[in-house]
N, C-alpha and C positions, 0 to 999 in steps of 0.2 A: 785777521784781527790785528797783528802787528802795525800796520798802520794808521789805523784810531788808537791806539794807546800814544796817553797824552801825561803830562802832568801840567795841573789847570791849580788854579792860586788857591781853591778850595784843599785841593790834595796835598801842597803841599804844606796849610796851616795845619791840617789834619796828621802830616808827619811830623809837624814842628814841637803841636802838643800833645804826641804821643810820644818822643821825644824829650822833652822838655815841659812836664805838666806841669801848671800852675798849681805852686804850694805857697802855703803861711809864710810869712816872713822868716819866722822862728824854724818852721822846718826845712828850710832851706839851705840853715846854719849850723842847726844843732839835731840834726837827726841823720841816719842813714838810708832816708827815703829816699831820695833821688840815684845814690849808686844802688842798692837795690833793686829797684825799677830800672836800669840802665841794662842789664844781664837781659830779661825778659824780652825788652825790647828792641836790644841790638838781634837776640835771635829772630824774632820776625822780621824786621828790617832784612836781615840774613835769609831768611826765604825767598824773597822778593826773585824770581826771574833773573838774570846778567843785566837783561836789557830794560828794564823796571829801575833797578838801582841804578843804572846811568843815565834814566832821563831825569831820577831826582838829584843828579849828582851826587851822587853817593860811590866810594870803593868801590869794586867789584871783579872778584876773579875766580876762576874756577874752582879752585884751591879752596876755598872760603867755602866752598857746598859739604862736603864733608864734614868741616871743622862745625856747622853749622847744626848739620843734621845730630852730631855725636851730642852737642847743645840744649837741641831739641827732646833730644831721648832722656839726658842727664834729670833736664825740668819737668817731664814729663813721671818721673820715678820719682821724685821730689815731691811733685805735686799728690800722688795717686798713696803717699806715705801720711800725708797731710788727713786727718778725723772724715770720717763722710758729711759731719755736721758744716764744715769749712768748708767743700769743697763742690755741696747740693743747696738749693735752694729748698726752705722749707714746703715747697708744697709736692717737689716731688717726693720726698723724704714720707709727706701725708698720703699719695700716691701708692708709694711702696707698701705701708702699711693696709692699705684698703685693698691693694691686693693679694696680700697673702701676712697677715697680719702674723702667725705665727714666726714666719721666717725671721723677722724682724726685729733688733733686739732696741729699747728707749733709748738707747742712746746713739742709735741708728746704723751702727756697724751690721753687716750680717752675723749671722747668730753661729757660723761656722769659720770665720774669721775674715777679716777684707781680702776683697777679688777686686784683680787688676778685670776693670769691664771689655778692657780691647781682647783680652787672651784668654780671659775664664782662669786664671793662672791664682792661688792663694802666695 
């Protein structure tokens, strides 16, 4: 597989504005949307392979896997902290309830408190 991985002018417009999204004028200037968005995406970027990262030119060392993965965990606890409202789309939320409608409290938390889904963990 190593040698068909490519980066093709597709791929790398696709990291340019994953990267670098197109914002408002105004938010460009006056808001903290783009370093925000910067953290997120540097960690994916940071997943990429050694050899992934040096064909889009990008850094890349061993070193940087670790710091990446610790990253990774930090947003991912951040996130799972974040309302179930924020962080489901409403139809599985409708889902949830058709399946066991008791379980389920309006404002969509479980009715025993939030569970981490990867560990079963409260």
């Amino acid at each position: 597989m190593r040698p068909l991985l490519r980066v093709t002018p597709a791929a790398r417009e696709a990291l340019r504005l994953a990267v670098l999204p197109p914002l408002p004028g105004w938010a460009q200037l006056a808001s903290p949307l783009r370093p925000a968005w910067a953290g997120p995406v540097g960690c994916a970027v940071g997943m990429l392979p050694l050899r992934a990262r040096r064909l889009y030119g990008l850094p890349g060392c061993p070193a940087t896997d670790p710091l990446v993965t610790a990253q990774a965990r930090l947003l991912r606890r951040v996130a799972l902290r974040a309302p179930r409202s924020w962080r489901e789309r409403p139809h599985l939320a409708a889902a949830r309830r058709r399946h066991d409608p008791d379980l389920w409290t309006p404002n969509g938390e479980n009715a025993e408190g939030p569970v981490d889904q990867a560990s079963g963990l409260r």
